[in-house]
C-alpha positions as CSV (number, residue, x, y, z in Angstrom):
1,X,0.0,0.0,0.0
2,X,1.0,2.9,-0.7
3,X,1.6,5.7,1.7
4,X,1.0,9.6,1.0
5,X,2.0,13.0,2.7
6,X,-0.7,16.2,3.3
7,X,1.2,18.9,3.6
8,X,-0.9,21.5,5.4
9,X,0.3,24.7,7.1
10,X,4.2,23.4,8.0
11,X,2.9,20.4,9.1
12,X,3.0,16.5,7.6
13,X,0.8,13.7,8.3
14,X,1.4,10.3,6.9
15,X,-1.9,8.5,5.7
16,X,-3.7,5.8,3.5
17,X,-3.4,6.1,-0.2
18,X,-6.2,8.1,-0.5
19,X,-6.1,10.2,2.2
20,X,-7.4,14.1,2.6
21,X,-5.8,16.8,0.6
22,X,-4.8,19.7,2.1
23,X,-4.2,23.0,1.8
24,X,-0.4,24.9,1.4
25,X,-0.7,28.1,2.2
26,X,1.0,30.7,-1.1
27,X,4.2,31.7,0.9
28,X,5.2,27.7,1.8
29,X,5.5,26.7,-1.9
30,X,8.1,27.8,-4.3
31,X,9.7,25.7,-7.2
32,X,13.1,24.7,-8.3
33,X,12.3,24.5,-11.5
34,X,9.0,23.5,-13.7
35,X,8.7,20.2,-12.6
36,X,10.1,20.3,-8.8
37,X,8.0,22.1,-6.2
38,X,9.4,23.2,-2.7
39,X,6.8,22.9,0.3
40,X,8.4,24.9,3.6
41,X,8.0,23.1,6.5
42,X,9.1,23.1,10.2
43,X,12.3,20.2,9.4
44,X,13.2,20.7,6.1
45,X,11.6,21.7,3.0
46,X,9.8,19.1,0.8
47,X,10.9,18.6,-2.5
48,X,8.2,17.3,-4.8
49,X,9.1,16.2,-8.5
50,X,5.8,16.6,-10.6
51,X,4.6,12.9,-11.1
52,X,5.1,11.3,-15.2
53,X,6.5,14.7,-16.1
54,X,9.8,16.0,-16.8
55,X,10.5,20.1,-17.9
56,X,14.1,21.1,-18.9
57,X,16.0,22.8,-16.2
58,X,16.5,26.4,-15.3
59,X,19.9,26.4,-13.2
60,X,22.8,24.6,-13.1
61,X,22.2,21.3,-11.3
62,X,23.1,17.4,-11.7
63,X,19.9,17.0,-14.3
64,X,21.5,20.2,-16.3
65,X,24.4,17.9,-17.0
66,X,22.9,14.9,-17.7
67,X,21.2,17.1,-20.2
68,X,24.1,18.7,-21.7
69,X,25.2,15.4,-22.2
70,X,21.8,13.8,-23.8
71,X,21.0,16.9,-25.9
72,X,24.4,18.2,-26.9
73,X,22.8,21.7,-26.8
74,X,24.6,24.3,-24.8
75,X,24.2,25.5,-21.3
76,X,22.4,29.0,-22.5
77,X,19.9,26.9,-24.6
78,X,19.2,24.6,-22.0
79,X,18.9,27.1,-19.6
80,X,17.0,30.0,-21.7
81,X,14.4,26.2,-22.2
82,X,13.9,25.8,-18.5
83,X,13.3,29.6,-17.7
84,X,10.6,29.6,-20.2
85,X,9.7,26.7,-18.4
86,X,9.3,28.3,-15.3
87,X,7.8,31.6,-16.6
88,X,5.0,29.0,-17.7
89,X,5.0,27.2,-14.3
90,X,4.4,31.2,-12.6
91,X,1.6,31.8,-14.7
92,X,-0.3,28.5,-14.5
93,X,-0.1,28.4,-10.5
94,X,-2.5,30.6,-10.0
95,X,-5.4,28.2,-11.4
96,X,-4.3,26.7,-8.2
97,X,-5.1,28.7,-5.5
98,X,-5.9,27.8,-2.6
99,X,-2.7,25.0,-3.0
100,X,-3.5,21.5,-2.2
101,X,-0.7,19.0,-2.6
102,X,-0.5,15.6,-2.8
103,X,2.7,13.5,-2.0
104,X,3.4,9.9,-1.8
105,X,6.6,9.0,0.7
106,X,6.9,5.9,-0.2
107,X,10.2,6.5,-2.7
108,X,12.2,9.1,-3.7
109,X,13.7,9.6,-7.2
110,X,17.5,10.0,-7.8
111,X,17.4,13.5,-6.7
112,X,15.7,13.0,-3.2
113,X,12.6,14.3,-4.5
114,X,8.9,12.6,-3.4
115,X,6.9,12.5,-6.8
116,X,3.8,14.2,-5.7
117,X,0.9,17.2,-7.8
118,X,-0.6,20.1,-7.0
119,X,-4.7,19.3,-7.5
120,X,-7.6,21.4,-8.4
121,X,-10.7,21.0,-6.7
122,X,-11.9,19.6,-10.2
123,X,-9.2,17.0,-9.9
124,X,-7.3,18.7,-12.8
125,X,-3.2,18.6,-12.0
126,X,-0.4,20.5,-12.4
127,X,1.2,17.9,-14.2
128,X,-1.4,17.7,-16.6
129,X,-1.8,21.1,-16.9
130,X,2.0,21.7,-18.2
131,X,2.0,19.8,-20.6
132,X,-1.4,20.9,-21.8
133,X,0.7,24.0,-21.8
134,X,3.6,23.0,-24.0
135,X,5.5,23.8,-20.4
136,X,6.8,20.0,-20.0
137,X,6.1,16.2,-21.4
138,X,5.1,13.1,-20.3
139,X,8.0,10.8,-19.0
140,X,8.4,7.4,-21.1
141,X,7.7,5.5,-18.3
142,X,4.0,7.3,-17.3
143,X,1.8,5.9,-14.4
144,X,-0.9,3.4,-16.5
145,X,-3.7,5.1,-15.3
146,X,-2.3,8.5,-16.3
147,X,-0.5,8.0,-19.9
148,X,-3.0,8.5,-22.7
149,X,-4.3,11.5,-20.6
150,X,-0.8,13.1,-20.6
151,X,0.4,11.7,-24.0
152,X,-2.6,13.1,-25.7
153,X,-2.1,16.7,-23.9
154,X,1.6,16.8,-25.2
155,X,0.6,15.6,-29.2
156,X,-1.8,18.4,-28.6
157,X,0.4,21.3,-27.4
158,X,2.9,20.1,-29.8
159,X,0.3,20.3,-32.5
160,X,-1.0,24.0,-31.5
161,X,2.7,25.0,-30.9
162,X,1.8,25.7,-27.1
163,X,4.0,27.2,-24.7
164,X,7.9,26.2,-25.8
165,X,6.4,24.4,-29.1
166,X,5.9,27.4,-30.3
167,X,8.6,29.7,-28.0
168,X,11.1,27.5,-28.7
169,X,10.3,24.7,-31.2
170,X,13.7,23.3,-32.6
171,X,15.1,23.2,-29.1
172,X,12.3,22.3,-27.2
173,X,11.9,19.5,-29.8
174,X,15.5,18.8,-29.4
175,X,15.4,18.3,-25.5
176,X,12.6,16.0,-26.2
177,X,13.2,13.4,-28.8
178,X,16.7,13.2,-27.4
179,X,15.5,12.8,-23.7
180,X,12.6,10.0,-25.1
């Protein structure tokens, strides 16, 4: 089973799989980038890598090299990529508001991050919504319940040239196909 994290007001309480979901309050998230969300909190913060999605990175970090590597584009691309990334991220956050955030505990990826969403009341999520966007794309390996949902929103942002399809379509494209 499954265990999952509510984060609600600097406090964390480990539940069931389908536990409540609570709310963040504005100035206890930030994000890393677009697909790693920071929750504040009393210990340490909470890092939470957006679930089946990756976005290209906006600083300098162990993923930026990986990438540099993958893509063989340049640091400036890359970079310039994940800042129009984030500048997406920024402006689709406020759909969210009031937060509430979802985190399973259970594993943490190669960076020490919890995979975890933001979720509307509607039961729309962030993920989703990026990639919808043209802001990120479904990883490879996508959660069953959860791929044709995500790999139709990317064949359609790619199609409309959403958000870096259309920003930034050679490199954007680049990142991908090399990254698939």
């Amino acid at each position: 089973m499954k265990l999952l994290v509510s984060v609600a007001f600097l406090s964390l309480t480990v539940t069931a799989a389908f536990a409540e979901i609570r709310s963040v309050a504005p100035e206890q998230l930030t994000f890393e980038d677009a697909d790693t969300l920071v929750v504040a909190s009393a210990a340490e913060p909470l890092r939470v890598q957006l679930s089946d999605i990756d976005a290209p990175e906006s600083a300098d970090n162990p993923k930026l090299q990986r990438d540099l590597v993958r893509t063989g584009l340049s640091a400036t691309q890359l970079i310039d990529l994940g800042k129009a990334a984030d500048a997406g991220l920024e402006r689709i956050l406020g759909e969210f508001k009031p937060y509430q955030i979802q985190v399973f505990v259970d594993k943490r990826d190669k960076y020490g991050r919890y995979p975890g969403d933001l979720v509307r009341p509607d039961g729309v999520t962030l993920s989703h919504r990026l990639v919808e966007e043209g802001f990120a794309v479904a990883l490879p390996k996508v959660d069953e319940s959860r791929r044709t949902l995500l790999q139709d929103a990317e064949r359609r942002a790619r199609q409309a040239r959403a958000g870096l399809w259309g920003s930034h379509p050679a490199t954007f494209a680049h990142w991908v196909e090399d990254g698939k």
